[in-house]
MARTIBA-659042 format. One record per residue (C-alpha): x negated, y negated, z negated; residue number from 0. Coordinates in steps of 0.1 Angstrom, whole numbers. Each point is the difference from the previous one (the first is absolute). Layout:
(site (X, Y, Z), NUM),
...
END
This chain:
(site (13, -262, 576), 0),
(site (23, 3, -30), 1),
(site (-14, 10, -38), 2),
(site (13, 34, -7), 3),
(site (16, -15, -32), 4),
(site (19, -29, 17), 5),
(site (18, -15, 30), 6),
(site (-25, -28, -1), 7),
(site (-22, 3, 34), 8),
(site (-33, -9, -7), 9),
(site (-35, -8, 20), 10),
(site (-35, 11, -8), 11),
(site (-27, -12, 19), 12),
(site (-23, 29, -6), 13),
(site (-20, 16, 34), 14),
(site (19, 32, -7), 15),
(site (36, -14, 6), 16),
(site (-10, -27, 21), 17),
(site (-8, 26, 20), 18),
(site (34, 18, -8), 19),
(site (18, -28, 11), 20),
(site (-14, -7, 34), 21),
(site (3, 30, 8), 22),
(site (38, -3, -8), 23),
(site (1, -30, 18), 24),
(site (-16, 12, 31), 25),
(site (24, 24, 5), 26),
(site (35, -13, -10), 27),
(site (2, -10, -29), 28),
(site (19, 23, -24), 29),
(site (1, 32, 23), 30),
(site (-29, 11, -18), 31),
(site (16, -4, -33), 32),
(site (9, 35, -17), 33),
(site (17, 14, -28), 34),
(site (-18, -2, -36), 35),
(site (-22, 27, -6), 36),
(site (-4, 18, -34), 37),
(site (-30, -14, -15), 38),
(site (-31, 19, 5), 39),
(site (-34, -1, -28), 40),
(site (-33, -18, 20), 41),
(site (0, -27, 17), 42),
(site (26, -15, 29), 43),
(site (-22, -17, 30), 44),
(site (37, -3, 26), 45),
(site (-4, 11, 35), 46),
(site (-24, 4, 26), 47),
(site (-5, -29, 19), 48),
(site (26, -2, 37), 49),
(site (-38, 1, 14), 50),
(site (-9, 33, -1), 51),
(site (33, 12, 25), 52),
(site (-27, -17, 26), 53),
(site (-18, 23, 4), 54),
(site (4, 44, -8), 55),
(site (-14, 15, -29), 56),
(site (-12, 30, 19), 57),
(site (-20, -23, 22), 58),
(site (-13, -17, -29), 59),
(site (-14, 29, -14), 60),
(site (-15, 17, 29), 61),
(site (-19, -26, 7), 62),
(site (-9, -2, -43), 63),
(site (-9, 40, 8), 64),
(site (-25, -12, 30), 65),
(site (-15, -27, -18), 66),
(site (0, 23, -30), 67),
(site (-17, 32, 19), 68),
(site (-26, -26, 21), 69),
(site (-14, -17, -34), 70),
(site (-5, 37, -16), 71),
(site (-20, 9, 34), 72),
(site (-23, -32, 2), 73),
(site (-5, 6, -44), 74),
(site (-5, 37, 4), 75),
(site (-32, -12, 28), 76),
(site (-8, -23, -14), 77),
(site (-7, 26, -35), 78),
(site (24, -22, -19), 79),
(site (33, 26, -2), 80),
(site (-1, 12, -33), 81),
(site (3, 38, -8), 82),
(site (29, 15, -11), 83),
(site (-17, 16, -28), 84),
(site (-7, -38, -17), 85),
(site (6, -6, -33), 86),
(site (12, -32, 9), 87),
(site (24, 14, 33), 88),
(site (12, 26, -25), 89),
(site (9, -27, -23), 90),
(site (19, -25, 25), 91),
(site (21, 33, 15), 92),
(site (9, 12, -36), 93),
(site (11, -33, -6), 94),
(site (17, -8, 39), 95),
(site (18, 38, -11), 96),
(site (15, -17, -29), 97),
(site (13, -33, 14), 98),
(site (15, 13, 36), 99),
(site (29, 20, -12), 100),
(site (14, -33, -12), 101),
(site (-4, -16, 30), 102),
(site (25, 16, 18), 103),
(site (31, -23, -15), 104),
(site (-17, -29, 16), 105),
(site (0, 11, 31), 106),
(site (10, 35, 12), 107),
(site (-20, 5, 30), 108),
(site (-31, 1, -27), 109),
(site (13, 39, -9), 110),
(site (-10, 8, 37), 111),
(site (-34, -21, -1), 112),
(site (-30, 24, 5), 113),
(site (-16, -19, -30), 114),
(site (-37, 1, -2), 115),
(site (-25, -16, -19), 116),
(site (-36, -12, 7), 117),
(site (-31, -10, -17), 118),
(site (-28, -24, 23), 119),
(site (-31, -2, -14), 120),
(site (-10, -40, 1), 121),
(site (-4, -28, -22), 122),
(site (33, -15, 9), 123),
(site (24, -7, -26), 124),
(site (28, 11, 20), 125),
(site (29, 26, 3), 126),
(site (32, 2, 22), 127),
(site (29, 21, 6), 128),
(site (15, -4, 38), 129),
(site (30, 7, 12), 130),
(site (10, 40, 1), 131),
(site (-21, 3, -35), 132),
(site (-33, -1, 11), 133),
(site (-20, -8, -33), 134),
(site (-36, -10, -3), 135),
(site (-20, -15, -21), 136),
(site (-41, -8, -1), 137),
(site (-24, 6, -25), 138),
(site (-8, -32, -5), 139),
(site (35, -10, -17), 140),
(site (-3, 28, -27), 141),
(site (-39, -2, -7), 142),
(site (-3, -42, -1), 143),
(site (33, -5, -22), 144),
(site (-4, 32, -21), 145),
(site (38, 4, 5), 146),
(site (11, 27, -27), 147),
(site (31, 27, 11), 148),
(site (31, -29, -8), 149),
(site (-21, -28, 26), 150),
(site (-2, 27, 27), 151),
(site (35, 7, -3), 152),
(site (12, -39, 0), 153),
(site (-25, -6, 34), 154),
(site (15, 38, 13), 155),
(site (34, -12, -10), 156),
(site (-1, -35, 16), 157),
(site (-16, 13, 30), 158),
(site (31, 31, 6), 159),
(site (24, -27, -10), 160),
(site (-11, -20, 34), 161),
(site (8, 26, 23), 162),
(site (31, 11, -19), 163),
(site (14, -38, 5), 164),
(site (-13, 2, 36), 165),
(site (-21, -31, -3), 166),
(site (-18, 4, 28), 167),
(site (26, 8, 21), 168),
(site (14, -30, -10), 169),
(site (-24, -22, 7), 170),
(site (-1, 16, 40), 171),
(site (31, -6, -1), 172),
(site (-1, -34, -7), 173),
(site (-30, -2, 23), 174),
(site (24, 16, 29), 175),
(site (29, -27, -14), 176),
(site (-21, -38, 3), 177),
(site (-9, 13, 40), 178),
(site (33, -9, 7), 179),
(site (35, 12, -15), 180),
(site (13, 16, 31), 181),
(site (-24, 25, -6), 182),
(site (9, 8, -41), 183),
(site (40, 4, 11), 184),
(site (-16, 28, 26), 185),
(site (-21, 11, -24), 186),
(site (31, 10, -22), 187),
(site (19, 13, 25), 188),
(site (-29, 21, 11), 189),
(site (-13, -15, 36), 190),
(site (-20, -23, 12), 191),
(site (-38, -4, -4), 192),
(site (-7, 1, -42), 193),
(site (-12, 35, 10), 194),
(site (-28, -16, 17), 195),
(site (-8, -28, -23), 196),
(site (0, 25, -29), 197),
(site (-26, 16, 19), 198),
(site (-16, -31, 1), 199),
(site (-2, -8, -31), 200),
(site (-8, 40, -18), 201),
(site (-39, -10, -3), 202),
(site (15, -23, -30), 203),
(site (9, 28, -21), 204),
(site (-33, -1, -21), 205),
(site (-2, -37, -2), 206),
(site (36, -14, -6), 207),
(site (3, -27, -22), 208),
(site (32, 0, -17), 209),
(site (19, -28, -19), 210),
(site (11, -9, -38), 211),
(site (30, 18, 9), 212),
(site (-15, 30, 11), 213),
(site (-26, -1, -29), 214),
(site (25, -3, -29), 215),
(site (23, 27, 16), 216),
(site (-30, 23, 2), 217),
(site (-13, -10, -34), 218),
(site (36, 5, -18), 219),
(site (4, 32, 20), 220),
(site (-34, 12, -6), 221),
(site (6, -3, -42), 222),
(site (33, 19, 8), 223),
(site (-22, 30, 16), 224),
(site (-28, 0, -20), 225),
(site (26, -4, -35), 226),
(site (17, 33, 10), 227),
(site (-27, 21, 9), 228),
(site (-15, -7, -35), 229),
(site (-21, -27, 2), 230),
(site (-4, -31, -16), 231),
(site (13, -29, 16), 232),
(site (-17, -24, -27), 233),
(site (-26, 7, 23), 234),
(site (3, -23, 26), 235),
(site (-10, -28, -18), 236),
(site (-34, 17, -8), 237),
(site (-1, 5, 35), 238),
(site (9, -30, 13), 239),
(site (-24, -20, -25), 240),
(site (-28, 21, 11), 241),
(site (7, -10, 35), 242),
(site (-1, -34, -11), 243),
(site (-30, 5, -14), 244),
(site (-15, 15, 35), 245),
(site (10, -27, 19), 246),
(site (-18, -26, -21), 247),
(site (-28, 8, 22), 248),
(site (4, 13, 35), 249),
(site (41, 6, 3), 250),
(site (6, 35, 5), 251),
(site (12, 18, 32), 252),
(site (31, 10, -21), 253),
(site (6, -38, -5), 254),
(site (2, -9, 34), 255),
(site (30, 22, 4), 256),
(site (11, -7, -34), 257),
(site (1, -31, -10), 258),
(site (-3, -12, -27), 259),
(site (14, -27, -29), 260),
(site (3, -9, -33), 261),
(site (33, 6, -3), 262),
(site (-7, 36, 12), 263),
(site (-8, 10, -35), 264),
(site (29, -17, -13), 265),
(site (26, 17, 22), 266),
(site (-13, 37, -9), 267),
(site (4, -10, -36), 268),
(site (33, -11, 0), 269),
(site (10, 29, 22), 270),
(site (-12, 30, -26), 271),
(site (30, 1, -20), 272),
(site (17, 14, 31), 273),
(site (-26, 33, 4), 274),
(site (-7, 4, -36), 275),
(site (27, 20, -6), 276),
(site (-6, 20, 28), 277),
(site (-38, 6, -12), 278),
(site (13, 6, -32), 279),
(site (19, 33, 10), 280),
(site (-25, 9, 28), 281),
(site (-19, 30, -4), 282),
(site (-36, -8, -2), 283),
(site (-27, 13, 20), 284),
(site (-16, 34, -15), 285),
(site (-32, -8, 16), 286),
(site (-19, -38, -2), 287),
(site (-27, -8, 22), 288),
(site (-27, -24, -6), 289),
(site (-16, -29, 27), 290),
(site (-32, 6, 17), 291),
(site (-30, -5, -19), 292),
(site (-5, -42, 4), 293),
(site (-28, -7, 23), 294),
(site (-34, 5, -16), 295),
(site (12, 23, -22), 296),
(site (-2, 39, 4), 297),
END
């Protein structure tokens, strides 16, 4: 990797270009190397990881769109499937309506995803986005931590900005890759069995726990969402201290997904001067919404 302003290669050990440079490695070196590209405003988190050619995207996300429609049934019996009337639905989909539009330059199947978003009743301070931009989130997240409009966005944000980078896809494929290498090369070259060991392993969907890597692309891609469709990105550090603050007693369900750090904090702060601008020129939402009342409260 070479500084734009010298001849001088150079190596960061940062999980983002780590990443960048095994993947480089893994397949040949500087085959994967391309042209300078003009610079763009936001932030610059490389390429996907070689992982995610395991398995298809379209598999991926039919079985996100399963797993998707099958929690919505057991909620909706259950009495837990929020209304679409909700003040609080009404609030997440105005504010999903505002961030999607940018996510299509991160990954342009997302202009095709039948994006929905969902609102579970139950104390769990927890939300998601899965792959084919299936959004939920529980009431348990927005009543317990009070998150204003700017919080929502930077969860809503972080959450997109996983299935955008294909994390979970990733981390099948990596699954699919450690049973033995013969079966990645077919994987890539489309035969073999990662068909069936995707199957295998689509129950995951809801539960994957992803890595720094993962985390810090989905937090710096998240600001970059959340930023341009007019909402704070200071934000995630009020966020992420009130999550602190949760898991001082029982760790969140969010956390156990998420994990995580005291440098977590650290990283969002020094990453704001690249969103700022963006924020700056954004339009702003015409319309702000307000959390639940807190419990005990009416």
């Amino acid at each position: 990797m070479t500084h734009p302003h010298t001849t001088t290669p150079f190596t960061c050990h940062c999980p983002l270009h780590s990443r960048r440079l095994f993947t480089t490695t893994l397949l040949g070196g500087g085959a994967l190397l391309a042209l300078p590209a003009l610079a763009r405003e936001g932030v610059d988190v490389g390429p996907q990881s070689v992982f995610t050619k395991a398995i298809s995207a379209q598999q991926v996300e039919t079985m996100a769109q399963q797993n998707y429609v099958d929690m919505k049934r057991q909620a909706s019996a259950k009495g837990a499937l929020v209304r679409d009337d909700d003040p609080q639905l009404v609030r997440l989909r105005s504010i999903a309506k505002r961030l999607v539009p940018f996510s299509y330059e991160w990954n342009p199947r997302a202009r095709e995803w039948k994006w929905e978003v969902s609102l579970i009743g139950s104390d769990q301070i927890n939300a998601f986005c899965m792959p084919g931009g299936k959004i939920a989130f529980y009431t348990g997240i927005l009543q317990k931590l009070q998150l204003n409009d700017d919080e929502v966005a930077m969860i809503m944000g972080h959450e997109i900005a996983h299935a955008l980078r294909e994390h979970a896809r990733e981390r099948m494929g990596k699954t699919v890759a450690t049973r033995g290498g013969i079966e990645i090369l077919s994987a890539i070259f489309g035969l073999g069995n990662a068909g069936r060991l995707a199957a295998d392993m689509g129950g995951q969907l809801l539960t994957l726990k992803f890595g720094r890597e993962d985390e810090s692309e989905a937090d710096l891609v998240g600001m970059e969402l959340a930023a341009r469709g007019g909402y704070d990105p200071r934000a995630g550090v009020t966020l992420w201290n009130k999550m602190a603050a949760a898991a001082k007693g029982a760790p969140p369900q969010f956390l156990s997904t998420h994990p995580s750090g005291p440098t977590r904090i650290q990283d969002i702060q020094a990453s704001l001067p690249k969103v700022q601008g963006l924020y700056a020129k954004a339009p702003k939402p015409e319309q702000r919404f307000g959390p639940p009342a807190a419990a005990g409260k009416s």
